[in-house]
N, C-alpha and C positions, 0 to 999 in steps of 0.2 A: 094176683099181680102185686110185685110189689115196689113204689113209687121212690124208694127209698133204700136198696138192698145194702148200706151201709151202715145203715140204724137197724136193717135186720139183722147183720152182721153183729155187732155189738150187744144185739139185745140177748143170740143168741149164748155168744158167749159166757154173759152177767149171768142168764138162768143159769145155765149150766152148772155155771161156779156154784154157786147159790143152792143148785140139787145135790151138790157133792159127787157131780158125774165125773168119769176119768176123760171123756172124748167126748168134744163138740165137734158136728159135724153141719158144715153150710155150702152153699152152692159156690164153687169159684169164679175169683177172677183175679186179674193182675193185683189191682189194689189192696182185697181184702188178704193175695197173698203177702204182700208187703207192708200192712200192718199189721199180718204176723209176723213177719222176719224181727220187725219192731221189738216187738210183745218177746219174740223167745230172746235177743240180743240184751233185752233189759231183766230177764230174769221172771216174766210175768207169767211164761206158759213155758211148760219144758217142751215142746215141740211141735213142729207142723208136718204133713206129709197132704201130697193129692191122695187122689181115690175116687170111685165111682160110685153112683148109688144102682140101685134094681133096676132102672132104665136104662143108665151107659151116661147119665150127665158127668160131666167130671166133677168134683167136689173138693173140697178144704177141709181136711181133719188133722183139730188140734190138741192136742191132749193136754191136757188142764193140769197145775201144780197146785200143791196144796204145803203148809207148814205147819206141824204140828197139826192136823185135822182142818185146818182152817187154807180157805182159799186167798192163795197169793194175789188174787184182784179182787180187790174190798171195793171197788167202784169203776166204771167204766161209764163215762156220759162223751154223747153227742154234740159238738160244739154248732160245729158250720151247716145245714140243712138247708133242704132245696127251696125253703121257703124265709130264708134268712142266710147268706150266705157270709161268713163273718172272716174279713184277712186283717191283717197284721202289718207293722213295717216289724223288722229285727228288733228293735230296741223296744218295742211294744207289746211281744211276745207273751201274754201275761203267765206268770209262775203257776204250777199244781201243788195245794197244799205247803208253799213259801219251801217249794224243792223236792219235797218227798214224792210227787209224781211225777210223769209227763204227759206232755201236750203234743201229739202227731200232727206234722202238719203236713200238707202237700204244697213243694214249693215249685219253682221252675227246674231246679235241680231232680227233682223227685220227692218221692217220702222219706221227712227222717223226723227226729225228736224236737223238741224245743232248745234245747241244750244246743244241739248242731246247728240248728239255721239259725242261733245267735252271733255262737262262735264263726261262723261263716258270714255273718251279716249279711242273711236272705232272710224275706218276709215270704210271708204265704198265709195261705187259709188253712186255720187250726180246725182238721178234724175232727178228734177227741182228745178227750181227758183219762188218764189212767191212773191209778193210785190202791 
């Protein structure tokens, strides 16, 4: 069981990169579909598709990018967790890496980057960190 299936999410990803695999694959849902849409819009993962596994669950396979042998996501941390839940106003937004990466958040609008719920002046709770 697990308490947390969005720090699974990410954790699975980070190995992956890390193994040098072509395809992470994790259990779905709305969310972690939409911090992939995130992920492939910014350039971090060349793509996402559904898919089932051996029982018939539906799943999230994302195929992982790499540059030059090295993986396009050199970090992926966990901000907001069930046991520290961390929001933002717009203007408090705090930067990844002073721009070089971004911060997902989930706002009332839905999920988008750090960049947009600035530009938009919506706050929310910051996800993760990407870089």
């Amino acid at each position: 069981m697990h308490t947390d299936p969005i720090s699974d999410f990410l954790t699975r990803i980070r190995n992956a990169s890390r193994a040098g695999k072509e395809i992470c694959v994790a259990p779905h849902s709305k969310f972690k579909a939409g911090i992939a849409a995130i992920l492939k819009n910014e350039g971090f993962i060349r793509d996402f598709s559904d898919g089932k596994d051996d029982r018939g669950h539906k799943t999230l396979e994302l195929t992982l990018k790499y540059v030059d042998g090295e993986p396009a996501i050199n970090g992926i941390d966990r901000v907001s967790r069930p046991g520290l839940r961390l929001y933002f106003k717009s203007q408090e937004i705090p930067r990844v890496l002073n721009g070089l990466g971004i911060s997902i958040l989930t706002t009332p609008r839905g999920l988008m980057k750090n960049s947009d719920a600035r530009r938009k002046k919506i706050g929310g709770e910051v996800v993760c960190n990407v870089w």
